[in-house]
C-alpha positions in Angstrom: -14.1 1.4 -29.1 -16.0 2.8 -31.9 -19.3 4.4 -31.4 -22.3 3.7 -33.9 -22.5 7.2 -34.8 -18.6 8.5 -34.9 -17.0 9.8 -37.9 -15.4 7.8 -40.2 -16.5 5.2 -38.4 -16.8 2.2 -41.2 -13.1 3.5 -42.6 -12.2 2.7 -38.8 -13.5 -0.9 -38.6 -11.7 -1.8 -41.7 -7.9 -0.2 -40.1 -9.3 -2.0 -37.0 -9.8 -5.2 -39.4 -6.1 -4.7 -41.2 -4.4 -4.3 -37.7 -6.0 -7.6 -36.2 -5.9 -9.9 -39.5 -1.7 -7.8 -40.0 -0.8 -9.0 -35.5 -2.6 -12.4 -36.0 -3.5 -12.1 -32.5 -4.6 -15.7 -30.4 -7.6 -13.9 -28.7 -9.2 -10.3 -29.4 -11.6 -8.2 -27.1 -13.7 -5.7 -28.6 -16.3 -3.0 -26.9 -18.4 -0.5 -28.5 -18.7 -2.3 -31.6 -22.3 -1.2 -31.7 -23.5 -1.6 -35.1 -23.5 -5.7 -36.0 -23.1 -5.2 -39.3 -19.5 -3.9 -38.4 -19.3 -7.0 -36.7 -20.3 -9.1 -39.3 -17.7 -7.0 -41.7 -15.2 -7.6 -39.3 -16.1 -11.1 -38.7 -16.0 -12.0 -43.2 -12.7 -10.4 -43.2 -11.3 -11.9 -40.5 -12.8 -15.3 -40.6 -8.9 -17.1 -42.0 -7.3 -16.1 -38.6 -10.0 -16.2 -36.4 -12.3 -18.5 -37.4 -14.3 -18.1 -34.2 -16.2 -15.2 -32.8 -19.4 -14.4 -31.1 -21.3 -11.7 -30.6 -23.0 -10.4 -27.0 -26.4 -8.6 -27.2 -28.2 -6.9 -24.9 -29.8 -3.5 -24.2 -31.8 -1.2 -26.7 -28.6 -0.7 -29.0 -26.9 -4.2 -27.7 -23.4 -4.1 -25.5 -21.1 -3.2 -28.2 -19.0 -6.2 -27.1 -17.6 -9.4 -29.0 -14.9 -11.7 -29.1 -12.7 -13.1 -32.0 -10.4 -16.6 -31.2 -8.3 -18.4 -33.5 -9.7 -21.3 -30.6 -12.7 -23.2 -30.8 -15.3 -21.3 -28.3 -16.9 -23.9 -26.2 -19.7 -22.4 -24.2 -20.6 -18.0 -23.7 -22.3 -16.3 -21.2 -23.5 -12.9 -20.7 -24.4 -11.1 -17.3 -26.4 -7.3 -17.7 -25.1 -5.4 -14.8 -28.3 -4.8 -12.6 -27.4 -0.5 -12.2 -26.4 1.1 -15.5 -27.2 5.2 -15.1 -29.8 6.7 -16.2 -32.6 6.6 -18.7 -33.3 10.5 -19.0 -29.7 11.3 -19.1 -30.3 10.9 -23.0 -26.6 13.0 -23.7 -25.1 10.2 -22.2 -26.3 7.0 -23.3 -25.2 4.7 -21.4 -28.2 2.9 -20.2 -29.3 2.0 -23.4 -26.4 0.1 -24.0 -27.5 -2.6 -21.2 -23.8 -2.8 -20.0 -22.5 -6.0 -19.4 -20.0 -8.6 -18.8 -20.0 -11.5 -21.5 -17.9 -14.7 -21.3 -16.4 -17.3 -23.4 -14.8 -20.5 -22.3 -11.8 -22.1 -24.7 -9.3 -24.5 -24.4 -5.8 -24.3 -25.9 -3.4 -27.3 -25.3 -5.7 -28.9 -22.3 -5.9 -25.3 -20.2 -9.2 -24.3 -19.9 -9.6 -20.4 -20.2 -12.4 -18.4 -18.6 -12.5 -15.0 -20.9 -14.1 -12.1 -19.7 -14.9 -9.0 -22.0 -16.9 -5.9 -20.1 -17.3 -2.2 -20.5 -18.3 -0.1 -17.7 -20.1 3.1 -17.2 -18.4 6.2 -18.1 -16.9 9.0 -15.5 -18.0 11.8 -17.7 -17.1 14.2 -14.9 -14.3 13.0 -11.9 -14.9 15.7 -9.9 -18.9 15.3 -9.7 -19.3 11.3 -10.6 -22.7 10.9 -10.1 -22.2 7.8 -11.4 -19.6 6.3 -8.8 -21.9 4.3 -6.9 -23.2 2.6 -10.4 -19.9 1.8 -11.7 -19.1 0.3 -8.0 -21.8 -1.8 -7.8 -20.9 -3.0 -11.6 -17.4 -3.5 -10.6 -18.6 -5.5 -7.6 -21.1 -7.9 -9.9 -18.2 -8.4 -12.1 -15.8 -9.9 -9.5 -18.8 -11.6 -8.2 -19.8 -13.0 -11.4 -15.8 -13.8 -12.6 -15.0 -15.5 -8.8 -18.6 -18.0 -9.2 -18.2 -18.7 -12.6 -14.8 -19.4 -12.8 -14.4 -22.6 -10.6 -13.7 -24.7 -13.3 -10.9 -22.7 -15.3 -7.3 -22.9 -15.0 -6.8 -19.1 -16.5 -8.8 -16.4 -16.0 -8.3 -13.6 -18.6 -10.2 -10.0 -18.3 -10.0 -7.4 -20.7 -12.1 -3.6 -21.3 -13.2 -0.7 -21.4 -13.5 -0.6 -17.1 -13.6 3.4 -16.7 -11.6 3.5 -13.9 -7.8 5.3 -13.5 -6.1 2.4 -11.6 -6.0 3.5 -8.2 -9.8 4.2 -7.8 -11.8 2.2 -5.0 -13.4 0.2 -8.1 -10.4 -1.3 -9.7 -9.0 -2.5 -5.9 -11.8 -4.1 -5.2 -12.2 -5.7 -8.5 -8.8 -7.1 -8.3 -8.6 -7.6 -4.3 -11.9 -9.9 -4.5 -10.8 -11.7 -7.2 -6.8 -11.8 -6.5 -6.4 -10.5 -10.9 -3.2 -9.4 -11.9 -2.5 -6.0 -13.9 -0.8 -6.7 -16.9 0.8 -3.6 -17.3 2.1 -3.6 -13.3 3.3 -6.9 -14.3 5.0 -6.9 -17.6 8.4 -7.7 -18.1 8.7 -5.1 -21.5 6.2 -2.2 -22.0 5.5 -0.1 -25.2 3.4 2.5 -26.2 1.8 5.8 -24.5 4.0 6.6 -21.4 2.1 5.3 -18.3 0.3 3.0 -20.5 -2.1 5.8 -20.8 -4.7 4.7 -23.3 -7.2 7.9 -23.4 -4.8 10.2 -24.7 -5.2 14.2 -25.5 -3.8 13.8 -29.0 -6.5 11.1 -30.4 -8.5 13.9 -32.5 -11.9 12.3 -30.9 -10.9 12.5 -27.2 -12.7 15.3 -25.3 -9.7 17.4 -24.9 -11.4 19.5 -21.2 -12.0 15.6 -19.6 -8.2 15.4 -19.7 -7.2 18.8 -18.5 -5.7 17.6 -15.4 -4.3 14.5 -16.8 -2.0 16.0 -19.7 -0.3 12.6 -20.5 -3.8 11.1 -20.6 -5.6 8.2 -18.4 -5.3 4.4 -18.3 -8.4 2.8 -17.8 -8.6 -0.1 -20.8 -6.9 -3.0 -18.8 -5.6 -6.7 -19.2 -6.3 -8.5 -16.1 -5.4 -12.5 -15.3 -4.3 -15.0 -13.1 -4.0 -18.8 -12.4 -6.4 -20.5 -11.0 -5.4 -24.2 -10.6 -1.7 -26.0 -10.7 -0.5 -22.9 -14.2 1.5 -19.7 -13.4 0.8 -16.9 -16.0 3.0 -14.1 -16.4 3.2 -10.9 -18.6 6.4 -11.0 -21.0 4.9 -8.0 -23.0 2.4 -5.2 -23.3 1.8 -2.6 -25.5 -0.5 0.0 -26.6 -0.9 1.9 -30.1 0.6 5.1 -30.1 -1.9 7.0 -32.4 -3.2 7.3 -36.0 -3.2 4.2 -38.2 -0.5 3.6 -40.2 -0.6 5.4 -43.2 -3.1 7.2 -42.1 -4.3 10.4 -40.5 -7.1 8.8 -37.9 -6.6 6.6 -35.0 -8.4 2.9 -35.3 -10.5 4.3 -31.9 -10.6 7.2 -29.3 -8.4 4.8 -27.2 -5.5 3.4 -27.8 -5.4 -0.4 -28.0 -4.2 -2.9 -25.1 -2.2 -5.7 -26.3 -0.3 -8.3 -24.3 1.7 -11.8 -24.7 1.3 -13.9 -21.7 3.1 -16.9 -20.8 1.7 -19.9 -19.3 3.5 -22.7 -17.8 2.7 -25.8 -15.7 3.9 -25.7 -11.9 3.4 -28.3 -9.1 1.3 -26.2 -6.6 -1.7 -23.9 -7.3 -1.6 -20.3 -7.8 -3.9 -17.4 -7.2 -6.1 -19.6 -5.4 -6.4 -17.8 -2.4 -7.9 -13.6 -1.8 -4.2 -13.2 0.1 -2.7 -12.7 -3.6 -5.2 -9.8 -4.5 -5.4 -7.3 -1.8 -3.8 -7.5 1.6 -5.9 -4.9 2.6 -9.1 -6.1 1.1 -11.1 -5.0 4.3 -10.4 -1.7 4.1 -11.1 -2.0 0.2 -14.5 -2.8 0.7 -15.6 -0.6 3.8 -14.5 2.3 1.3 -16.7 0.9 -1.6 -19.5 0.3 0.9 -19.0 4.1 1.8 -19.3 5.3 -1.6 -22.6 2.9 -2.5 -24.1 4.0 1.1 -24.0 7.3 -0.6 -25.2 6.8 -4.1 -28.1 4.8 -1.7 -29.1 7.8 0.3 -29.5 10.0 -3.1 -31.0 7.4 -4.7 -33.6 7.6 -1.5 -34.0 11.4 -2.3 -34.8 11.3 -5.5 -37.3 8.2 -5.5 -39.3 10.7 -2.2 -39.0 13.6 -4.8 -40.4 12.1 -7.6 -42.9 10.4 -5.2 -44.2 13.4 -3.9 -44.1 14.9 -7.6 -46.4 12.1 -8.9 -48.6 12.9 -5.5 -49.0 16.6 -6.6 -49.9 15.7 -9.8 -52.8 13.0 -8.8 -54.0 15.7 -6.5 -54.0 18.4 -9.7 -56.4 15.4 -11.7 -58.5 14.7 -8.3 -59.5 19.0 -8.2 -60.0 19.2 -11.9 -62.1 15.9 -11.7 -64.2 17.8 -8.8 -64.1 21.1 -11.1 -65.6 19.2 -13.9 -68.2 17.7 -12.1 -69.4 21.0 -10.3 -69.7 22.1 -14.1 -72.1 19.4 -14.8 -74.2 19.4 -11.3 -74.9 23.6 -12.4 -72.8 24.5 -9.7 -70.8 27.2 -12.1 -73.5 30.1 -11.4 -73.4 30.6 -15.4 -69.8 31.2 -15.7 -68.1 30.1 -19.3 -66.1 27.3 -18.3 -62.7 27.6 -20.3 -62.8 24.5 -21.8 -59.2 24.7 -23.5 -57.5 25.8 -20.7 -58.9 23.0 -18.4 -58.0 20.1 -21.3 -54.7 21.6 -21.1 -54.2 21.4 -17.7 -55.2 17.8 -17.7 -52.7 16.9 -20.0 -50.2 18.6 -18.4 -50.9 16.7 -15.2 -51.4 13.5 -16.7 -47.8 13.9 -18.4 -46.1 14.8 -14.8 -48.2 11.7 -13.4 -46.8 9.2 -15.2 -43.1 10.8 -16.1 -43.2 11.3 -12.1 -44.2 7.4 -11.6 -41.6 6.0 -14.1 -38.6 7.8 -12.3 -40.1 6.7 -9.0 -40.1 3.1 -10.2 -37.1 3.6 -11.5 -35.5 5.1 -8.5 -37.4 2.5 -6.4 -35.6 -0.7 -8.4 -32.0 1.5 -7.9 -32.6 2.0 -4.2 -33.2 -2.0 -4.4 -30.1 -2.6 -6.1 -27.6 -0.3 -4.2 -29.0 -1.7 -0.8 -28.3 -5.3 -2.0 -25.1 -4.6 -3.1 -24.1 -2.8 0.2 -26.1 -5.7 2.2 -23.7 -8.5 0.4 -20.9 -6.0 1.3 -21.4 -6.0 4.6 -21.4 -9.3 4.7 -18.1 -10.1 2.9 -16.3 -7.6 5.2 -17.6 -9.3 8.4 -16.6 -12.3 6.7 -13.0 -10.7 6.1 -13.0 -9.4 9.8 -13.5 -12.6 11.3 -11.2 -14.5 9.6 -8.6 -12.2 8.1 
């Protein structure tokens, strides 16, 4: 992950270019590659081992995410998560990034792979994550969008930035509705940051205070998979980078890197084809994520009335200044001077809190849309899962 405006940033891409071109890797998933002319940098120097890459755009500044294969890509898709914070929350930034999950389907020796690259919405604060029911209903639309779209593959492959340590309700019911593996729970071998940690207090552009209470650090970059038709797939090695580039005295990223071999092998019966191999408590999984979304709903309720009733003040302000004027013009002022700058100032003042008040109330109106769908199809799957468990 390398922002568009970090330091050192176009010294990074090219460590990030030696390290990939140096591991000749089969696949690579990138996020927060913002800037597609570091993309098309990486993509000239990297074109002799992977001669295949694509690029996913969306948002004002475009996803940040992309794929390099040393495999043909056969077909891509990209999915913009319908909940992605907030506009005004400008420090942050995350909604201008039009978060996404982007796909590309290869084959390698007859096995058809589904590969899924995302990058959720930050925690920014874990005691106060005002964000929680946002990332939940992204993590929801992603194992939606990965079980309909993957019918047809024999391996499904998941990798990113998800933003989640890996006991939070979002990663459980990623994996319990689509029955994905961790690669790190599963490896045979692990190397790297202890706990596979891969936000780590030592990178020298980590926010040192978000990790007071996690002094090894926190892993949430993962490597997620499983079989889908007659193939079993299993972990033989993971590993992460354990700091600044060789040689050098800056890390490629403010994470550390995930990187796994996986072995896939033929077998005579499907695997992973059935929710039982996710989450045997998959019920209780979702009645917590519904919790959480029921209350991101309700504030999402508030704060559509309150900007509402703001935009309603503000009419009414327009509507008395309108009668004002025209008492002015009728002679109705008795002589009075009628302060002319005061009033035009006024005006504009109102006007302004009209139509910032009606944009967040749109905006808060389309979010209370999205969070009730998401706990509607919810509700559904865990009467679903109650009936037939």
């Amino acid at each position: 992950a390398i922002r568009y405006l970090s330091k050192r940033r176009q010294e990074r891409i090219r460590f990030v270019g030696d390290l990939l071109r140096q591991e000749d890797f089969d696949l690579v998933l990138l996020q927060e590659v913002w800037s597609e002319r570091d993309y098309s940098d990486l993509k000239v120097k990297l074109g002799a081992c992977y001669p295949f890459s694509h690029y996913f755009r969306s948002g004002v500044i475009g996803s940040g995410l992309c794929v390099f294969s040393r495999f043909p890509i056969l077909d891509t898709l990209l999915y913009q998560y319908s909940l992605n914070g907030y506009p005004y929350m400008l420090q942050h930034g995350d909604w201008f990034c039009g978060k996404s999950v982007g796909l590309v389907i290869i084959k390698i020796s007859g096995i058809i792979f589904n590969i899924y690259v995302t990058h959720l919405h930050a925690e920014y604060c874990r005691e106060k994550d005002a964000y929680l029911p946002h990332r939940l209903v992204q993590a929801w639309e992603l194992a939606q969008f990965i079980r309909h779209t993957s019918k047809a593959a024999d391996v499904v492959l998941l990798g990113g930035d998800l933003n989640m340590h890996p006991e939070d309700v979002g990663i459980r019911l990623l994996r319990g509705w689509t029955g994905l593996q961790d690669a790190f729970a599963e490896a045979a071998h692990f190397e790297g940051c202890e706990d596979g940690c891969t936000l780590v207090p030592n990178n020298c552009f980590t926010d040192k205070s978000e990790l007071l209470p996690f002094p090894l650090g926190i892993r949430i970059d993962y490597i997620l998979y499983k079989a889908i038709s007659s193939f079993m797939i299993k972990c033989e090695e993971l590993k992460t980078t354990t700091g600044a580039a060789p040689g050098m005295d800056v890390p490629f990223s403010d994470h550390e890197a995930v990187m796994a071999t996986l072995h896939i092998q033929r077998q005579g019966q499907a695997a992973g084809a059935t929710l039982a191999t996710g989450e045997p408590m998959l019920a209780d999984v979702v009645t917590e994520a519904r919790t959480e979304v029921g209350v991101g709903l309700q504030a999402a309720q508030q704060q559509r009335y309150s900007s509402g009733r703001m935009a309603l003040l503000a009419l009414l302000l327009l509507l008395l200044q309108a009668m004002a004027a025209l008492g002015v013009l009728a002679g109705l002022d008795a002589g009075q001077p009628f302060p002319k700058l005061s009033f035009c100032l006024l005006a504009f003042l109102a006007i302004g809190i009209l139509l910032l008040a009606t944009g967040l109330h749109l905006f808060h109106t389309m979010e209370v849309k999205m969070l009730h769908s998401t706990e509607e199809q919810m509700r559904m799957v865990l009467q679903m899962l109650q009936e037939h468990p």
